[in-house]
C-alpha positions as CSV (number, residue, x, y, z in Angstrom):
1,X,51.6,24.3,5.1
2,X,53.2,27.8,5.2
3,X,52.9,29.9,8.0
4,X,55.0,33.6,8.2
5,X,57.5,32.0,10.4
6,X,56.9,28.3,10.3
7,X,56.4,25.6,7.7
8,X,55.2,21.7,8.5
9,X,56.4,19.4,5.8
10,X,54.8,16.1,5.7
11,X,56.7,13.4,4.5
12,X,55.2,9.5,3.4
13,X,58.5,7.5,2.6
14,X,58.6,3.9,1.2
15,X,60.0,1.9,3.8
16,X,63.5,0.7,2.4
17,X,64.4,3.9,1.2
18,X,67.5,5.7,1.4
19,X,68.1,9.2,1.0
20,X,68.9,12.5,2.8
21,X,72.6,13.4,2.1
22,X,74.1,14.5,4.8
23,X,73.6,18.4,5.1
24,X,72.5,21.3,7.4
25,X,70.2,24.2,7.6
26,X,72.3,27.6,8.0
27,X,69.4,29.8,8.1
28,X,66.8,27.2,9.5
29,X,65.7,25.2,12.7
30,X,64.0,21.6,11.9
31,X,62.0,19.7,13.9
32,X,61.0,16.1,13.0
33,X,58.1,14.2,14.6
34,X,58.0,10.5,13.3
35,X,54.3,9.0,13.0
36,X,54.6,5.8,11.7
37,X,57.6,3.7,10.8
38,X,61.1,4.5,12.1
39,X,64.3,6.3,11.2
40,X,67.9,5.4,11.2
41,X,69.6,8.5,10.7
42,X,72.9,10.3,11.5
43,X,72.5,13.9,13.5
44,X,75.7,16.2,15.1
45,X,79.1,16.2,13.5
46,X,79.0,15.9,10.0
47,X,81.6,13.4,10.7
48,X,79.8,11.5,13.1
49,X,79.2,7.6,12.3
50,X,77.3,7.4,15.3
51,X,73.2,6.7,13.7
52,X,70.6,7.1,15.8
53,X,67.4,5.3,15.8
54,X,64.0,7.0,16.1
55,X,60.5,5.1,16.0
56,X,56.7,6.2,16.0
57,X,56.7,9.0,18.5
58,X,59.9,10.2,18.8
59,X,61.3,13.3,18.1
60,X,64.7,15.4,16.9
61,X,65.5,18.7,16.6
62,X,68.2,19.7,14.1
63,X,69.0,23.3,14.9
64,X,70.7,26.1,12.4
65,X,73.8,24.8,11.5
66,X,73.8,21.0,12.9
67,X,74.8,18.1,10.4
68,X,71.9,15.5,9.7
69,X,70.8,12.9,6.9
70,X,72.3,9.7,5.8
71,X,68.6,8.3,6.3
72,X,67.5,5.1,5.9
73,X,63.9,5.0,6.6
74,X,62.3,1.7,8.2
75,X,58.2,1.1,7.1
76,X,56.0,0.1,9.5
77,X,54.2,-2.9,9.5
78,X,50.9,-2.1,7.9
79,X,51.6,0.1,5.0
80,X,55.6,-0.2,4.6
81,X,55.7,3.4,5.3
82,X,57.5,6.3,7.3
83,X,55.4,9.2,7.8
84,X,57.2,12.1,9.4
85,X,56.1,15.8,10.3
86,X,59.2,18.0,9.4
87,X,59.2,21.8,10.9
88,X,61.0,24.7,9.8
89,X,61.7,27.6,11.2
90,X,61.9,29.8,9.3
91,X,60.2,28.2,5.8
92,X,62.5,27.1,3.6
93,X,61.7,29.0,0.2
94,X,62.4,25.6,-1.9
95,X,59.7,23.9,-0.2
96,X,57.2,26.4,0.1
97,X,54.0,25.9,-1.8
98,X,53.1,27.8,-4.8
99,X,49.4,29.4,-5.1
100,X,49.2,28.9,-9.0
């Protein structure tokens, strides 16, 4: 969903999976809600090895310019999925939906 200054992303991820290289937003603020599921992710430096752990409920905030990713996203127990709510502020043109 596109808004003029905000975009929610939702994600439904296979529990098992791996993914999110470790990058960051120079023009953009993200905030991740998890739903169901857990993530094991790496967030600050980008050469952290600290990971930090986030289940149903919790929530991280990556501003402009912080290093996140390395995910490895943990299903829950009922459908083997993580759901999370992604923010960004503002949209991200590669993610914005088209109206064709």
């Amino acid at each position: 969903m596109d808004g003029e200054h905000t975009q929610l992303c939702f994600w439904r991820i296979d529990g098992g999976a791996k993914g999110s290289y470790m990058h960051k937003h120079d023009d953009h603020e993200q905030l991740g809600i998890i739903f169901r599921g857990a993530l094991d992710f790496r967030i600050g430096r980008e050469d952290t090895e600290e990971r930090s752990y986030l289940k149903t409920g919790d929530v991280y905030i990556a501003p402009k310019g912080i290093w996140h990713g390395d995910s490895i996203f943990i299903g829950d127990e009922e459908l083997d999925e993580c759901w999370i709510l992604d923010v960004f502020s503002p949209p991200r043109e590669d993610l914005r939906q088209s109206n064709g």
